[in-house]
N, C-alpha and C positions, 0 to 999 in steps of 0.2 A: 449509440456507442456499443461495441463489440470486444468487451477486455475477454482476453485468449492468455490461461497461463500460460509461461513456459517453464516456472522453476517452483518448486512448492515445500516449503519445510514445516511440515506436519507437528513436529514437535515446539517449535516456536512460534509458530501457527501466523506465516506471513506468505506471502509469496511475490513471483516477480512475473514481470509478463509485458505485453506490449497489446496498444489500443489499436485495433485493425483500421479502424476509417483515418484518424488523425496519426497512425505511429509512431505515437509517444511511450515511451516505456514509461512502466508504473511500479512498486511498490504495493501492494495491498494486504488488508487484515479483515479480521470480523470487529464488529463493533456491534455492542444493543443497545438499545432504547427500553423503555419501560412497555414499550408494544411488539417489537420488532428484531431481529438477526440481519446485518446486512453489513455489507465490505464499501472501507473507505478508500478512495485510488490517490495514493499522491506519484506525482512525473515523478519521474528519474533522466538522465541522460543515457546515450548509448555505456560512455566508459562505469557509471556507478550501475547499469546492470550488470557488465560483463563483470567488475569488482564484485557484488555482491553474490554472483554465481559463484566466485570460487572461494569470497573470503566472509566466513561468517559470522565475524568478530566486527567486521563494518558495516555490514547487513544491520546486523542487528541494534547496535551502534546509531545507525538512521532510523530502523522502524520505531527503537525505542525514544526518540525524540519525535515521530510521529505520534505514537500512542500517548506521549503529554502534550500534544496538540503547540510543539515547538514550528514545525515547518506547514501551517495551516495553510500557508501563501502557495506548496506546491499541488493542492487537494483539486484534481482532473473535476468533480464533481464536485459542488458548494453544498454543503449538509443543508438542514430546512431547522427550523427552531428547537427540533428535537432532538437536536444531535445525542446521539448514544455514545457508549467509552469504550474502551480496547477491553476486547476478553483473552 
């Protein structure tokens, strides 16, 4: 898999992008583990990227229901036993 961002907000520390081989748009964050730094991908569709490009109250709205592990069912990649939490 080849996640490629296109939109990145530093200050709420998520960003948006799309998966080169499958074309999915994705949503992503950092998350740690007790060993490890690494990014969680959940889909998006085409329209909730282009929404969240410009509206950052929905954005954030999703990622924060990402980060309590609400939308686990859209996660591009299935964590391993160790799953880590939103930093």
């Amino acid at each position: 898999m080849k996640f490629t961002d296109m939109y990145f907000n530093r200050e709420e520390r998520f960003s948006l992008g799309i998966e080169e081989t499958s074309g999915k748009f994705y949503v992503s964050f950092p998350v740690r583990n007790d060993m490890i730094e690494y990014e969680e991908f959940y889909e998006i569709d085409r329209a909730q990227f282009e929404l969240f490009k410009k509206d950052l109250s929905a954005a954030l709205a999703f990622v924060t229901r990402c980060r309590y592990r609400e939308l686990d069912e859209l996660l591009i990649q299935k964590p391993g036993s160790r799953r880590g939490t939103a930093i």
